[in-house]
N, C-alpha and C positions, 0 to 999 in steps of 0.2 A: 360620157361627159358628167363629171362630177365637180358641181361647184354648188354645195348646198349647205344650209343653217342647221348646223348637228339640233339643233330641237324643234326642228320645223317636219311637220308631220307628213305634209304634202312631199318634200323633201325627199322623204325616207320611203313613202308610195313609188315616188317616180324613181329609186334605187333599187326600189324593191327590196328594203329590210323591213318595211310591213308589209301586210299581206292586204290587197284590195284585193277587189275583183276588174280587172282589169281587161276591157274591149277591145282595148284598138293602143297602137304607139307607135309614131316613129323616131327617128336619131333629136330630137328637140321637144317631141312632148309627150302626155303618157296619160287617155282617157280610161276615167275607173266609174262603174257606180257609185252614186252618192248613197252614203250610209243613211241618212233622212231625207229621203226623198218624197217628192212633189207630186211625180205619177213615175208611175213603172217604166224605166229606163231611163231615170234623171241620171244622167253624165256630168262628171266633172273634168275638163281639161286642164291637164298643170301641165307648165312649160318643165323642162328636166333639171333646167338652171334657175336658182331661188332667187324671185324677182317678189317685190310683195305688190307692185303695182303696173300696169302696162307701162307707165311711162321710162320707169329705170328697164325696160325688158329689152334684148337687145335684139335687131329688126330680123333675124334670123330665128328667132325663138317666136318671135308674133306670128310670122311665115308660119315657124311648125303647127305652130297652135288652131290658126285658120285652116289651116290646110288639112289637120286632123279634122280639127268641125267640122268638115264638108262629107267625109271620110265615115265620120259618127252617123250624121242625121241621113244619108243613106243607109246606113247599114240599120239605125232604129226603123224607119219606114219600110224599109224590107222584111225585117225578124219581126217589128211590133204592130206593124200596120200604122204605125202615127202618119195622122192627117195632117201634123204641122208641126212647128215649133215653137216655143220661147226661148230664145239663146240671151244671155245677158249676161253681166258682170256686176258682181257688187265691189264698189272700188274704195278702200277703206271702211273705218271702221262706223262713222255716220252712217253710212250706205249698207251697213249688216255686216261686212264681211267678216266673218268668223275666225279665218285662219290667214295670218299674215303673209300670204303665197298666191301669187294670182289665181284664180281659177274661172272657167268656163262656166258658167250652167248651159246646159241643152236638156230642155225639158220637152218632151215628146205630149202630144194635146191633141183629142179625141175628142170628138163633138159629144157635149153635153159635159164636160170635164166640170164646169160651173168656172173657171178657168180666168181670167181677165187677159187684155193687152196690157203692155210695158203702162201702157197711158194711165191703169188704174193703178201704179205703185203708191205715184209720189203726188199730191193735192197741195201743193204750195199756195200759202196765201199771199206769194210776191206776185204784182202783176203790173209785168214793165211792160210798155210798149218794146216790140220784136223790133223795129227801127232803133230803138234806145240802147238793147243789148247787142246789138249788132254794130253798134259806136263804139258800146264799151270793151269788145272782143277784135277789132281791128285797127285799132290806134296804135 
């Protein structure tokens, strides 16, 4: 399955015309070590077809994508001993993301990592009543 952005790096990973290190893949997605990694066995999942956000991704590629995460954070808990996870996405470029290609983190987390939850990314100083956004999100 080739459908990808000739300058898209992740792209060329899940083709394999760069060289990652690569754990785990099946027919939809294709988990590599991240080159700057978080703790020791930070994985990146990219779907095989160049999506740059879940939402354009198409539900057979999300399929692949989850279904490798499960696939991964076994296989880290097995080889690396990790006690947990952080899996998350940064979606867009607000949100960090580096390379215009979805990707996965699955960060593997050992007690004492000094480590945080999701919950200590982001401190926004908006603070709507959860009844209010919850108006503005199903109208």
């Amino acid at each position: 399955m080739t459908n990808h952005s000739v300058a898209c790096l992740f792209c060329k990973i899940a083709d394999k015309e760069n060289e990652a290190k690569i754990i785990a893949e099946n027919d939809r997605a294709v988990a590599f070590l991240d080159i700057n990694p978080a703790a020791s066995g930070h994985t990146l999942i990219v779907p095989r077809r160049h999506s740059s956000g879940i939402g354009e991704m198409e539900e057979e590629d999300v399929l692949g994508v989850f279904r490798l995460a499960k696939e991964v954070v076994a296989k880290l808990a097995e080889k690396l001993g990790a006690e947990g996870f952080t899996i998350g996405i940064n979606h867009g470029k607000i949100a960090g993301q580096g390379v215009d290609h979805f990707h996965l983190h699955i960060i593997p987390r050992f007690a004492g990592d000094g480590g945080g939850s999701l919950h200590t990314i982001v401190k926004s100083p908006f603070k709507a009543d959860v009844s209010e956004i919850y108006e503005k999100i199903i109208e």
